[in-house]
gemmi code that builds the backbone of each chain (N, CA, C; Angstrom):
import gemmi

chains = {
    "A": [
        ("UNK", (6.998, 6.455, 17.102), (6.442, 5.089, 17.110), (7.562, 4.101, 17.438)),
        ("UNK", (7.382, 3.135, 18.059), (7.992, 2.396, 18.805), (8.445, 1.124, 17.823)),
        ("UNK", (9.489, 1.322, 16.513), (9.595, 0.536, 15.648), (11.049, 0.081, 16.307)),
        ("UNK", (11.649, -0.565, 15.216), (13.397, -1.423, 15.511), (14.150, 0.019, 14.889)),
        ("UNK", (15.120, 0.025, 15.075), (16.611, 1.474, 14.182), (16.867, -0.091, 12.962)),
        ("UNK", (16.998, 0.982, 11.639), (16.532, 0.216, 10.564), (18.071, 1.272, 10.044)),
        ("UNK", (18.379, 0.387, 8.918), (19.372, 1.278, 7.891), (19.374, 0.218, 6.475)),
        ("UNK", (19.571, 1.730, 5.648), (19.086, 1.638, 4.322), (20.609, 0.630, 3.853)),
        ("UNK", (20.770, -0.741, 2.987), (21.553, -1.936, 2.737), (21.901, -1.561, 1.163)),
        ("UNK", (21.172, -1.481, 0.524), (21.392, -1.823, -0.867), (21.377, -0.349, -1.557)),
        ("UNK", (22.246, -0.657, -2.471), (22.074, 1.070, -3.409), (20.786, 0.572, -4.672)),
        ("UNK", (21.168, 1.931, -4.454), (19.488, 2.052, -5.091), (19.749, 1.723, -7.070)),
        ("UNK", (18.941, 0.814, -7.632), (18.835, 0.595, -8.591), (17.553, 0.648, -9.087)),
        ("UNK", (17.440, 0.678, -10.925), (16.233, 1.135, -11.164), (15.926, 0.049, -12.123)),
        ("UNK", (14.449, -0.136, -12.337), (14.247, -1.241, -13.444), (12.716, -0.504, -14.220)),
        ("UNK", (12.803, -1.243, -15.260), (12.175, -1.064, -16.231), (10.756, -1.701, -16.457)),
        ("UNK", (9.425, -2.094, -16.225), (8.780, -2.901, -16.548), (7.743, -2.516, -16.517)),
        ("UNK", (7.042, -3.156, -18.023), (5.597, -2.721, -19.026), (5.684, -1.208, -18.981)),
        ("UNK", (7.253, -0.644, -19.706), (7.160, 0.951, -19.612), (6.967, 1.888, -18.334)),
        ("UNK", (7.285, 1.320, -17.276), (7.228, 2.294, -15.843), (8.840, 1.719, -15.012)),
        ("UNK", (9.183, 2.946, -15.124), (10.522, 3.326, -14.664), (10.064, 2.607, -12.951)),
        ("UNK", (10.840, 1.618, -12.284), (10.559, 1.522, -10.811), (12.068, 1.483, -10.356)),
        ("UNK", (11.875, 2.335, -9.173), (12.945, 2.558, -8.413), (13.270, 1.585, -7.044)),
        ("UNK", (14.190, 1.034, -6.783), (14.202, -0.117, -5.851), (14.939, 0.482, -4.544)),
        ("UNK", (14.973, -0.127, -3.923), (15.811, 0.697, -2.329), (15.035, -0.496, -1.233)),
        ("UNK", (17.071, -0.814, -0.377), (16.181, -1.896, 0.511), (16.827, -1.561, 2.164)),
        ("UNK", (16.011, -1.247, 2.941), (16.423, -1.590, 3.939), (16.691, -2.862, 5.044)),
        ("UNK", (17.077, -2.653, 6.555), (17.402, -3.755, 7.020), (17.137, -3.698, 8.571)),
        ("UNK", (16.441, -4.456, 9.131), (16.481, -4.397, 10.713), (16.341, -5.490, 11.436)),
        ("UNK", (16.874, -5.922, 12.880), (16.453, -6.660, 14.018), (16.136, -6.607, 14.224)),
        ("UNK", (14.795, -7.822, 14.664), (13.830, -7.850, 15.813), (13.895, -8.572, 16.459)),
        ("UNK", (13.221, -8.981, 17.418), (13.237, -10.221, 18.396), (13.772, -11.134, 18.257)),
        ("UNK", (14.816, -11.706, 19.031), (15.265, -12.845, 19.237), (16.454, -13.084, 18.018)),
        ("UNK", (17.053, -11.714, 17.619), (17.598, -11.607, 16.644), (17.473, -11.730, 15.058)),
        ("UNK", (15.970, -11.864, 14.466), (15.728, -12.073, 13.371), (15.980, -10.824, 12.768)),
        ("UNK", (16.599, -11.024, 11.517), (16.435, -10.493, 10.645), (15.656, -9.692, 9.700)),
        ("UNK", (15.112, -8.428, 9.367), (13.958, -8.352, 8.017), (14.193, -7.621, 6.927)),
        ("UNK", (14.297, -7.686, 6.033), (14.417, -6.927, 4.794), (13.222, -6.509, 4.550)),
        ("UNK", (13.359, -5.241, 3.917), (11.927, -4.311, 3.860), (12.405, -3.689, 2.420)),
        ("UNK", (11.992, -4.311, 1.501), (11.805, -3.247, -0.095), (11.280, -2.288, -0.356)),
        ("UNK", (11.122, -1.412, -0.556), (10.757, 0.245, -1.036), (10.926, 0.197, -2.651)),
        ("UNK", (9.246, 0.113, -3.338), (9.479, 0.311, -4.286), (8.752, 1.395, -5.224)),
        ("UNK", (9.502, 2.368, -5.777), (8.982, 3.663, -5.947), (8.693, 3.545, -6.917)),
        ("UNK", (7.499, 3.586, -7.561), (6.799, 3.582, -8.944), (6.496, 5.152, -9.291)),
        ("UNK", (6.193, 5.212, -11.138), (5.281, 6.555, -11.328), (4.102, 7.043, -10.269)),
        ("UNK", (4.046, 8.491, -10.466), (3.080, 9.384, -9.451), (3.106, 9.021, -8.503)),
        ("UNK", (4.635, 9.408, -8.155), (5.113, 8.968, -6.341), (4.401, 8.009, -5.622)),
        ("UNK", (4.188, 6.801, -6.033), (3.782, 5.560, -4.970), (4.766, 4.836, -5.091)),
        ("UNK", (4.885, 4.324, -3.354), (5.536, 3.662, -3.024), (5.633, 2.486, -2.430)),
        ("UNK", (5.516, 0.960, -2.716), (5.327, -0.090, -2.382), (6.218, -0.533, -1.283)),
        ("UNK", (5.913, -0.721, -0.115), (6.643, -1.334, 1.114), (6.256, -2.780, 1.319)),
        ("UNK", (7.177, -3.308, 1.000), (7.428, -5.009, 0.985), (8.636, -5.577, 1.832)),
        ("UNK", (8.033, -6.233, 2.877), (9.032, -6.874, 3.955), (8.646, -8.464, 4.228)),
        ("UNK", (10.149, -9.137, 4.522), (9.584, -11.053, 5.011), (11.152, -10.673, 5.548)),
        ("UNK", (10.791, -11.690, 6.868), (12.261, -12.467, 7.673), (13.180, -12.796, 6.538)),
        ("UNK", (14.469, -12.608, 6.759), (15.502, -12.474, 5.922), (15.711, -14.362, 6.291)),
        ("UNK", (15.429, -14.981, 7.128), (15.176, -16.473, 6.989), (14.325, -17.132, 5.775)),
        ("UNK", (13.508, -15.964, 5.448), (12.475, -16.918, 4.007), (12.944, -16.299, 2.850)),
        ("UNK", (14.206, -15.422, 2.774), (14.696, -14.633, 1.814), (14.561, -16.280, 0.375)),
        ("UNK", (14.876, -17.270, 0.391), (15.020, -18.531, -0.664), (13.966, -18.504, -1.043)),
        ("UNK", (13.199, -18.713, -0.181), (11.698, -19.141, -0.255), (10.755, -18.377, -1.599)),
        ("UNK", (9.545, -19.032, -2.317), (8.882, -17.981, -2.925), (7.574, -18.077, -2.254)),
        ("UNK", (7.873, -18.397, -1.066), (6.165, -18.289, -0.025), (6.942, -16.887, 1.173)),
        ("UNK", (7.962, -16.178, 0.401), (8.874, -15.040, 1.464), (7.419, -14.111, 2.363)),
        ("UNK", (6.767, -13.757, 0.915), (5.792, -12.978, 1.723), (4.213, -13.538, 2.309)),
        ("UNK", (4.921, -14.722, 2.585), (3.100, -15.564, 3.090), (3.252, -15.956, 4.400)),
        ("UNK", (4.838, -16.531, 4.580), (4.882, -16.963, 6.033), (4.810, -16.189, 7.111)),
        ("UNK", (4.377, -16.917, 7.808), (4.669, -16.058, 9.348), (5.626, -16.478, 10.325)),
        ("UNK", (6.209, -15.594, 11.042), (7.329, -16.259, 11.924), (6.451, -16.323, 13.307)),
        ("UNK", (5.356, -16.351, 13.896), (5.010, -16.575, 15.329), (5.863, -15.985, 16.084)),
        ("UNK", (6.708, -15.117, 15.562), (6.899, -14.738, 17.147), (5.832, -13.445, 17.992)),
        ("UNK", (5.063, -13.277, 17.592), (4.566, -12.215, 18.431), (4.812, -10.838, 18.551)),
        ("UNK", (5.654, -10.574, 17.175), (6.110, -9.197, 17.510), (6.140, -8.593, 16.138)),
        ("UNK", (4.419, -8.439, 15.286), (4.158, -8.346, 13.988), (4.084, -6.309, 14.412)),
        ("UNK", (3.272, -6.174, 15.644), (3.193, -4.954, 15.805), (4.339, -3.918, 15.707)),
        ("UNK", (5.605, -4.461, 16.247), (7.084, -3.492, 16.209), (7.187, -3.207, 14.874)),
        ("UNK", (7.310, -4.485, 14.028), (7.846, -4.950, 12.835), (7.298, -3.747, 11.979)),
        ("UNK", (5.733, -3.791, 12.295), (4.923, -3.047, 11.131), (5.263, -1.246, 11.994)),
        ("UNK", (5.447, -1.175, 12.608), (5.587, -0.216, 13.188), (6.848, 0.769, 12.371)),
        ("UNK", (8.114, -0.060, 12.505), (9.272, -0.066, 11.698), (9.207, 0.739, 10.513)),
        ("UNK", (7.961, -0.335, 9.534), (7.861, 0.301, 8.114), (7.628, 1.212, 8.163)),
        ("UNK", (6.347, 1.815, 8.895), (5.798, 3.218, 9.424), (6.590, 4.116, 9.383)),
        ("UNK", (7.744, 3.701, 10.669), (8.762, 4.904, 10.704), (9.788, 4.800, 9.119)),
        ("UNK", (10.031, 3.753, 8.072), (10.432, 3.852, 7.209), (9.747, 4.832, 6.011)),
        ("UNK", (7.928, 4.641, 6.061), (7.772, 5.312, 5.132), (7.722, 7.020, 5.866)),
        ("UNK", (7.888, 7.139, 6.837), (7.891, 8.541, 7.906), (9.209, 9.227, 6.709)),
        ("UNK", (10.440, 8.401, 7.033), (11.418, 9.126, 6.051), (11.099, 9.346, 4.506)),
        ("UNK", (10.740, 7.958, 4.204), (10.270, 8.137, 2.600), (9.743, 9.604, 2.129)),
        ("UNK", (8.919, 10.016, 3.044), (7.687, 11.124, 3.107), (8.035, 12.557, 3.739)),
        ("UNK", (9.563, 12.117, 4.535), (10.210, 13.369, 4.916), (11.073, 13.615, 3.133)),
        ("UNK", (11.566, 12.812, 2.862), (12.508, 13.046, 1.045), (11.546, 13.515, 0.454)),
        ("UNK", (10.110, 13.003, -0.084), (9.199, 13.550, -0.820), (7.710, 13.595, -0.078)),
        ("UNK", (7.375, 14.847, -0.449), (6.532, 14.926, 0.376), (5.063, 14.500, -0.157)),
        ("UNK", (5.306, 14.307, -1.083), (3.991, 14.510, -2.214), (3.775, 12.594, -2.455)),
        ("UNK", (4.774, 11.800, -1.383), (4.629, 9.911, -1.355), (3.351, 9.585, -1.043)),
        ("UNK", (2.766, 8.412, -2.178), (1.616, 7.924, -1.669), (1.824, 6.975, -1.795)),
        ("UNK", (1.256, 5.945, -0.807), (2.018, 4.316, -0.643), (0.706, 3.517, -1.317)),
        ("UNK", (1.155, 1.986, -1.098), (0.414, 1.226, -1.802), (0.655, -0.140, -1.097)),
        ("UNK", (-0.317, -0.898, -0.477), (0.112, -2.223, 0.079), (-0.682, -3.600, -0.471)),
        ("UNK", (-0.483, -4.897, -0.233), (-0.821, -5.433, -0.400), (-1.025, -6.751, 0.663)),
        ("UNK", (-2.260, -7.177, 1.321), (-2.177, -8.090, 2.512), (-1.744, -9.198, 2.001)),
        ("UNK", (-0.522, -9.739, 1.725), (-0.133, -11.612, 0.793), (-1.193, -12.265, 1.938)),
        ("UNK", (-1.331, -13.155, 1.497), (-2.411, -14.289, 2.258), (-1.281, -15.451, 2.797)),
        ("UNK", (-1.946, -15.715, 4.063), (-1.013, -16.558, 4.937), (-0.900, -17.907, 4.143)),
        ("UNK", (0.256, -18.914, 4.413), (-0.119, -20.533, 3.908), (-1.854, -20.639, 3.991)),
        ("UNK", (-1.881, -21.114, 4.812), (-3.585, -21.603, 5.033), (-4.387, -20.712, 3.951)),
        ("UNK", (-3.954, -19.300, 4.214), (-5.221, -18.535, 3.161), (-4.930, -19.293, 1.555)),
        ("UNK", (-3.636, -19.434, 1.305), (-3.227, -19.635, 0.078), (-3.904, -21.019, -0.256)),
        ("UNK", (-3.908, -21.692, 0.724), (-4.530, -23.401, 0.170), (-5.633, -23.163, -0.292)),
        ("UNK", (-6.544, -21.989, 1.083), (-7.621, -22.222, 0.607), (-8.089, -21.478, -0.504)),
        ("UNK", (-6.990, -20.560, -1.400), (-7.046, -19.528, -2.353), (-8.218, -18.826, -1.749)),
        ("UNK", (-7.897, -18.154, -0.664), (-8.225, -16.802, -0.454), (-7.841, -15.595, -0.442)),
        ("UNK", (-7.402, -14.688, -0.894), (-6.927, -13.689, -1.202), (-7.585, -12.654, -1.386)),
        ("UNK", (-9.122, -12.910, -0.551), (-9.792, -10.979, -0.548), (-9.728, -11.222, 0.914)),
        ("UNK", (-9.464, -10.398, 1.561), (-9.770, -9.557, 2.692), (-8.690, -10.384, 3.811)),
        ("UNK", (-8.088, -10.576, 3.702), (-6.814, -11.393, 4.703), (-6.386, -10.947, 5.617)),
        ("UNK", (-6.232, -12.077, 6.710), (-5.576, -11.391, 7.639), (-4.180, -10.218, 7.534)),
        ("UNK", (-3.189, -10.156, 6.865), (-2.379, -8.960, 7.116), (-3.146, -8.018, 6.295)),
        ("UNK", (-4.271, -7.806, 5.723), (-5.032, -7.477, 4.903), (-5.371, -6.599, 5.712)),
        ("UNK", (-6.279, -7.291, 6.959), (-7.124, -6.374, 8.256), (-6.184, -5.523, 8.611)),
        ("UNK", (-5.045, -6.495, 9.546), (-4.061, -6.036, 10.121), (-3.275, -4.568, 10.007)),
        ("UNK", (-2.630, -4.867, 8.521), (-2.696, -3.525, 7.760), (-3.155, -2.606, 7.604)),
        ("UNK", (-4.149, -3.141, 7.117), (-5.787, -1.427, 7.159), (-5.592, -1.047, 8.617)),
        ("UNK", (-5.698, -1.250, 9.435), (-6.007, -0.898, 10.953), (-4.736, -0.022, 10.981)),
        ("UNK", (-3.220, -0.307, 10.442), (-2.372, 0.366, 11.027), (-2.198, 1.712, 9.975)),
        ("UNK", (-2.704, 1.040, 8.769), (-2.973, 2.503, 7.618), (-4.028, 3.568, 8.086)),
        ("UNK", (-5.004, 3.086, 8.399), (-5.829, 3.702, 9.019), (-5.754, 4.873, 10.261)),
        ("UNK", (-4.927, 4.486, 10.762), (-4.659, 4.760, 12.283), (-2.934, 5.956, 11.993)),
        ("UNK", (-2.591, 5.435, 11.133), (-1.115, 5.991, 11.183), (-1.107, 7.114, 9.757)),
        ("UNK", (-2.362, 6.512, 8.652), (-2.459, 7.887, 7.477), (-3.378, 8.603, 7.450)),
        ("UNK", (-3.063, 9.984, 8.137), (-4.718, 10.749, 8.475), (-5.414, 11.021, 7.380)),
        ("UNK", (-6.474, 11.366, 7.282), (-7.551, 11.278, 6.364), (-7.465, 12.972, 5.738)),
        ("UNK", (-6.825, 13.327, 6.986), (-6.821, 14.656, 6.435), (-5.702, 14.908, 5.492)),
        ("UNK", (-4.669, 14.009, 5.567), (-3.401, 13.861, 4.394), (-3.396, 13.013, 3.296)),
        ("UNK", (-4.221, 11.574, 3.974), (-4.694, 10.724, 2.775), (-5.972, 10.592, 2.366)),
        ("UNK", (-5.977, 9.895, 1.299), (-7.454, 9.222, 1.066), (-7.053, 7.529, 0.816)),
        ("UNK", (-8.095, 7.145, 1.236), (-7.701, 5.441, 1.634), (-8.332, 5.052, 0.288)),
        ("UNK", (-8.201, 4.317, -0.296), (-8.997, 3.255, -1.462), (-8.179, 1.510, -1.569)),
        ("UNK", (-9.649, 1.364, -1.527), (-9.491, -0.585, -0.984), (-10.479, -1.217, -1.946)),
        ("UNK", (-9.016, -1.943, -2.710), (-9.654, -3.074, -3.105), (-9.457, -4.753, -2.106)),
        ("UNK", (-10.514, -4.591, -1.927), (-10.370, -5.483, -0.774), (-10.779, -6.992, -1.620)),
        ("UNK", (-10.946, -7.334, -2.918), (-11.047, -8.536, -3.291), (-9.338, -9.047, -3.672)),
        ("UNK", (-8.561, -8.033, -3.937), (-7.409, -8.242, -3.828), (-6.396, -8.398, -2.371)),
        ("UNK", (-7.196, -7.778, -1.475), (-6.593, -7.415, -0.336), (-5.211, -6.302, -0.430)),
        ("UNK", (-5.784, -5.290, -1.284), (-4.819, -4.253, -1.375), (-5.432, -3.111, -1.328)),
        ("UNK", (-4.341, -1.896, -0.727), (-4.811, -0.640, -0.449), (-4.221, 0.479, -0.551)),
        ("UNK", (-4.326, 1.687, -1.501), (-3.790, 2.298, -1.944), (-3.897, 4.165, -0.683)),
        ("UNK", (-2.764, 4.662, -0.442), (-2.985, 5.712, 0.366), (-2.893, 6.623, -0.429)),
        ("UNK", (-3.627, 7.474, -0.916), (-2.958, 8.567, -2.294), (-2.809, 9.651, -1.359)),
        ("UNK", (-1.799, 10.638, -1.554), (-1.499, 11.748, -1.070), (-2.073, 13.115, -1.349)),
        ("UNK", (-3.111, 13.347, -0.324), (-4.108, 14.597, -0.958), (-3.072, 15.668, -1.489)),
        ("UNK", (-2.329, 16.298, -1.270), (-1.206, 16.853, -1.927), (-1.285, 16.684, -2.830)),
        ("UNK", (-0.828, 15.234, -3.785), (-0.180, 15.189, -5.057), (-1.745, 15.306, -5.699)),
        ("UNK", (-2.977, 14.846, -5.475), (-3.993, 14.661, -5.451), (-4.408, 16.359, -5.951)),
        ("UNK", (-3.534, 17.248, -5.596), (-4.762, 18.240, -5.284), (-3.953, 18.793, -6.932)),
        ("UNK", (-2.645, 18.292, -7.252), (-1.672, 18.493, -8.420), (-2.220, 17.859, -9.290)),
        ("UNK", (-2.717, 16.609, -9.181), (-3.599, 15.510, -10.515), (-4.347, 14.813, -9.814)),
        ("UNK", (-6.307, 15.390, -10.515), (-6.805, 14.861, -9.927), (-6.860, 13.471, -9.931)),
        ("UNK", (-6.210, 13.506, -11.715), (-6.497, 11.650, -12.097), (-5.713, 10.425, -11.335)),
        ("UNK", (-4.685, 11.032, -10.211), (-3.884, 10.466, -9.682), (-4.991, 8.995, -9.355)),
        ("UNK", (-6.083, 9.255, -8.922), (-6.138, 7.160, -8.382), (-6.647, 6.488, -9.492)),
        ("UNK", (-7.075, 7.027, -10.794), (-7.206, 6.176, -12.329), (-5.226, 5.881, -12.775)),
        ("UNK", (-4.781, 7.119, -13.279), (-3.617, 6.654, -13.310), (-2.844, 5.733, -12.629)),
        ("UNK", (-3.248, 5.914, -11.190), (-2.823, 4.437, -10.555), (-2.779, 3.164, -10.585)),
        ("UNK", (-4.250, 3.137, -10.188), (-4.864, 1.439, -10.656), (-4.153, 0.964, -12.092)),
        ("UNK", (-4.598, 1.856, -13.325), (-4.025, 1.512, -14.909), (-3.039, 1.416, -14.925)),
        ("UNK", (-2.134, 1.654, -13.637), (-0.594, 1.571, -14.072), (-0.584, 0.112, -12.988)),
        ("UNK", (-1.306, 0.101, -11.789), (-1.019, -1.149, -11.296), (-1.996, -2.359, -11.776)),
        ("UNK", (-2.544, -1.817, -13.074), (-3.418, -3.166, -13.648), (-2.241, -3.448, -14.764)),
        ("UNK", (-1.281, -2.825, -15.381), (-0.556, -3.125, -16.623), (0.673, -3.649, -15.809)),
        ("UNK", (1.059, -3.475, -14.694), (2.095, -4.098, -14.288), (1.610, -5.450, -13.114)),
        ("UNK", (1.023, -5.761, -12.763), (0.461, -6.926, -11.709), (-1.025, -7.334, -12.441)),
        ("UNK", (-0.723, -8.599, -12.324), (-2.145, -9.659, -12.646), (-2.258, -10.418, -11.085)),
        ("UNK", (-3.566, -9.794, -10.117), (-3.501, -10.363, -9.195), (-3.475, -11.446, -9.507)),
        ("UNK", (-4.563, -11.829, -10.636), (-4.760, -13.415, -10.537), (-4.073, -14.454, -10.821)),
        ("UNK", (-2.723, -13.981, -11.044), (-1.537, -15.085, -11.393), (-0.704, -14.511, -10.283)),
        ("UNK", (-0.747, -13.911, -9.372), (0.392, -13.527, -8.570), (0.556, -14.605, -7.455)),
        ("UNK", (-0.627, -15.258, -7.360), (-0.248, -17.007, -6.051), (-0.499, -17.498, -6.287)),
        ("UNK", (-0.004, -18.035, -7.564), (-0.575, -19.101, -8.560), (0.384, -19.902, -8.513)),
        ("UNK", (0.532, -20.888, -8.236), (1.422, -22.250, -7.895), (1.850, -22.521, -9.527)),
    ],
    "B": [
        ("UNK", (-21.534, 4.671, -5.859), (-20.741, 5.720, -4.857), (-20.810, 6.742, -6.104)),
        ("UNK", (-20.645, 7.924, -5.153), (-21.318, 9.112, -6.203), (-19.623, 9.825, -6.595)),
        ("UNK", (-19.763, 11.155, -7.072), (-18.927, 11.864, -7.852), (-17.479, 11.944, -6.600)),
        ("UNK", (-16.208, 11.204, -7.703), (-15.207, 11.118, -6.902), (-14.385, 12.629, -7.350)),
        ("UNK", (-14.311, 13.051, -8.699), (-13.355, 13.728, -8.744), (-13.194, 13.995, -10.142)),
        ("UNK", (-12.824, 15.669, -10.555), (-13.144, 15.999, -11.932), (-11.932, 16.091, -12.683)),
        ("UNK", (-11.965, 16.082, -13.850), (-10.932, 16.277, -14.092), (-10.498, 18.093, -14.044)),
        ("UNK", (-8.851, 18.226, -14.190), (-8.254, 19.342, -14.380), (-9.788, 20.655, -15.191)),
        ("UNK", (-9.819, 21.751, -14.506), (-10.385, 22.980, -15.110), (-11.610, 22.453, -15.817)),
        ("UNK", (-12.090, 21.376, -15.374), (-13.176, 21.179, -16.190), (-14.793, 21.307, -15.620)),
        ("UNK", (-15.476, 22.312, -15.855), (-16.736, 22.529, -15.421), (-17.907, 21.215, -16.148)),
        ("UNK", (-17.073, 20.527, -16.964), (-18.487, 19.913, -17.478), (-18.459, 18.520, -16.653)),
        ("UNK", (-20.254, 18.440, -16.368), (-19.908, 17.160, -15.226), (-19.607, 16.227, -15.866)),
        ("UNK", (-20.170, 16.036, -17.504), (-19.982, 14.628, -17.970), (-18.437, 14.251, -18.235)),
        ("UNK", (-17.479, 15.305, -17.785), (-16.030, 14.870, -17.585), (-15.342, 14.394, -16.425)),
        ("UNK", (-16.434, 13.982, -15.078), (-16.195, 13.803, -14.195), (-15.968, 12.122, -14.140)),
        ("UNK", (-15.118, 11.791, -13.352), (-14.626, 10.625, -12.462), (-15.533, 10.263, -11.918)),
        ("UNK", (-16.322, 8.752, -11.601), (-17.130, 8.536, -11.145), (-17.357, 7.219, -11.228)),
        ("UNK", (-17.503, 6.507, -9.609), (-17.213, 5.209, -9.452), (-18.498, 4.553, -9.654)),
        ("UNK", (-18.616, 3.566, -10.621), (-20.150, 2.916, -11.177), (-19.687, 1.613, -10.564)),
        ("UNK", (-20.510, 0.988, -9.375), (-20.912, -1.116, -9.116), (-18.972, -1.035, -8.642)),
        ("UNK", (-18.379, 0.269, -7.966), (-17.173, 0.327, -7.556), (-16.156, 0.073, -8.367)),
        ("UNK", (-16.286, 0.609, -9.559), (-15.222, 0.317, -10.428), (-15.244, 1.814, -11.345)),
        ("UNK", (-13.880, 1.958, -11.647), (-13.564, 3.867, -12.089), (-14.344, 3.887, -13.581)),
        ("UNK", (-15.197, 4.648, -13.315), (-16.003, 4.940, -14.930), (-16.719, 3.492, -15.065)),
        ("UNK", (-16.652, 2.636, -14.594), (-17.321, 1.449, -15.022), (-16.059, 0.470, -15.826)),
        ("UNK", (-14.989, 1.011, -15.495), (-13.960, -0.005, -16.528), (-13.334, -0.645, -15.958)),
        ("UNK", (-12.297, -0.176, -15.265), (-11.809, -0.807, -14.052), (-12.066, -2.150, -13.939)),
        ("UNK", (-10.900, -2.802, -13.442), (-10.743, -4.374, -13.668), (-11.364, -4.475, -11.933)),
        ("UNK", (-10.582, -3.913, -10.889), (-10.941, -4.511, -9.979), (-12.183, -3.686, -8.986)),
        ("UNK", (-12.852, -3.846, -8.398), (-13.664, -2.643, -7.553), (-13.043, -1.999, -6.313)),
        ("UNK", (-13.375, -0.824, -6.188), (-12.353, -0.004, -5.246), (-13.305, 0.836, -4.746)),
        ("UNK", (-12.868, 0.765, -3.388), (-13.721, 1.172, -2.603), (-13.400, 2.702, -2.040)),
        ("UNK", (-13.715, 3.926, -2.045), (-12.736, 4.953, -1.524), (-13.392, 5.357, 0.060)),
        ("UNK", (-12.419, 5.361, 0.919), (-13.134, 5.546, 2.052), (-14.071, 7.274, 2.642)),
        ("UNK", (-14.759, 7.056, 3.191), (-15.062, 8.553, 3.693), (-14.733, 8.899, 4.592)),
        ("UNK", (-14.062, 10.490, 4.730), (-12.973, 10.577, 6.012), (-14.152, 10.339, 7.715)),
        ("UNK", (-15.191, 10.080, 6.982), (-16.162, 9.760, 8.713), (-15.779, 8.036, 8.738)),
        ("UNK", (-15.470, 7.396, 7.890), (-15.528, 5.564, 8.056), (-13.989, 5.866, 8.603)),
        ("UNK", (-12.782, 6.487, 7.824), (-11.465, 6.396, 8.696), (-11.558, 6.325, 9.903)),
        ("UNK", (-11.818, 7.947, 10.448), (-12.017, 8.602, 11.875), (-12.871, 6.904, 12.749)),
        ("UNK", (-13.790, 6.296, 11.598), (-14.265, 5.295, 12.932), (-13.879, 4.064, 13.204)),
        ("UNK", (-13.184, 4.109, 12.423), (-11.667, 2.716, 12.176), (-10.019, 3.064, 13.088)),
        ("UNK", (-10.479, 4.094, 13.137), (-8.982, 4.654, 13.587), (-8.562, 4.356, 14.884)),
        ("UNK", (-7.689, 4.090, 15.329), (-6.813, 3.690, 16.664), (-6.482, 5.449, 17.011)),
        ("UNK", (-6.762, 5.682, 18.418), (-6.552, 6.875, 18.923), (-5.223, 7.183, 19.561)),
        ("UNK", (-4.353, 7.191, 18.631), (-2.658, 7.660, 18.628), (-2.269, 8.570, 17.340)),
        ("UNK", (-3.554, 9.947, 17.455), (-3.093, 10.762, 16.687), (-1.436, 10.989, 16.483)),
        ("UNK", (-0.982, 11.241, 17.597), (-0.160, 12.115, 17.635), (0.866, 11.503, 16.662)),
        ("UNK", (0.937, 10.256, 16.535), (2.109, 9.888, 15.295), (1.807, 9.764, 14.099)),
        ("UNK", (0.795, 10.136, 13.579), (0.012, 10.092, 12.370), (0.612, 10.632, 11.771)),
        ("UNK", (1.062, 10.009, 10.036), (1.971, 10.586, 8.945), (0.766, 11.696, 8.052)),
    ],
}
model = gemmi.Model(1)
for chain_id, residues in chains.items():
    chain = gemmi.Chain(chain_id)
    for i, (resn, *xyz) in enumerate(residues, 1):
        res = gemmi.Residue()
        res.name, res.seqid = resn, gemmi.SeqId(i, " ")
        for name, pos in zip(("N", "CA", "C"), xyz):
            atom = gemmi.Atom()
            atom.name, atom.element = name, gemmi.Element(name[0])
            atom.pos, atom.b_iso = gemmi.Position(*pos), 0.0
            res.add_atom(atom)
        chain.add_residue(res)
    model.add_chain(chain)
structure = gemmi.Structure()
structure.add_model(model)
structure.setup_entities()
């Protein structure tokens, strides 16, 4: 896949929160016109892994993951992560990811936050890039988030997508997460 | 949506996983939708070949 050459920046540290060990790891790449992006990898219990990226220009910002930079080149970018979680998934094989579409400025005014544009965007490239025959897709789409569980680890615990959600309902309150 | 998934060695259905008004067992805070590998396949962009 036709992403940017990315390399891993930060050593890996671990944190603690509501009792779930999360593992942090950040990479780094150029894109167009020389921008910058930082891409977070964050490895939670029952191998999921959260991929979180914004222009290293909105790194200050706490709208990092809402803006958009216009330049036209969201497809490489997301492409990138792809080939990032490609490695993630070459280290463990048994990785099941987890995303979330942030809602653009505009979505945020208008507090919309089910079904968003990087929401679509996303699904289309999860869709297209996690086969069905390796994953199973589950969408909560009033959140605009979407979980890929790994039929693998899946076939090890079935409870893997209850344990999930309960672990991503005790650690995230969508409903305070773009809350001004 | 009907029977997602049982638990470990367990023959009895009333130990089964099962998504009620899209939410796990009926408890579940948010509703979740699980796809069927025929809705993927018809969503899907045709560039198997790089598929993780």
């Amino acid at each position: 896949v036709q992403g940017y050459a990315f390399r891993k920046v930060s050593k890996v540290f671990y944190r603690q929160k509501e009792g779930f060990d999360i593992c942090h790891t950040s990479y780094v790449f150029t894109a167009k016109n020389s921008h910058q992006y930082i891409v977070n990898v964050e490895r939670h219990p029952y191998d999921v892994y959260a991929v979180k990226y914004y222009y290293q220009g909105h790194k200050q910002s706490k709208y990092k993951f809402n803006l958009l930079t216009n330049q036209g080149d969201a497809r490489r970018i997301i492409f990138t992560c792809i080939n990032i979680a490609r490695v993630i998934l070459d280290e463990n094989p048994l990785a099941s990811f987890a995303f979330v579409g942030a809602p653009t400025r505009p979505e945020l005014k208008q507090k919309r936050i089910s079904n968003t544009k990087r929401y679509r965007v996303y699904l289309k490239f999860a869709l297209t890039f996690f086969a069905p025959i390796n994953y199973s897709h589950a969408l909560i789409e009033e959140k605009s988030a979407c979980l890929l569980l790994n039929k693998k680890k899946l076939e090890k615990n079935q409870l893997l997508l209850v344990n999930v959600i309960d672990m991503f309902e005790s650690l995230y309150n969508f409903d305070e997460l773009y809350r001004d | 949506m009907g029977l997602l998934v049982k638990k470990n060695n367990s023959k009895d259905s009333k130990a089964a996983i099962r998504i009620v008004d899209g939410r796990i067992n009926g408890r579940s805070k948010y509703s979740v939708k699980i796809l069927t590998q025929e809705e993927v396949e018809k969503e899907r962009v045709q560039v198997y070949q790089y598929a993780l």
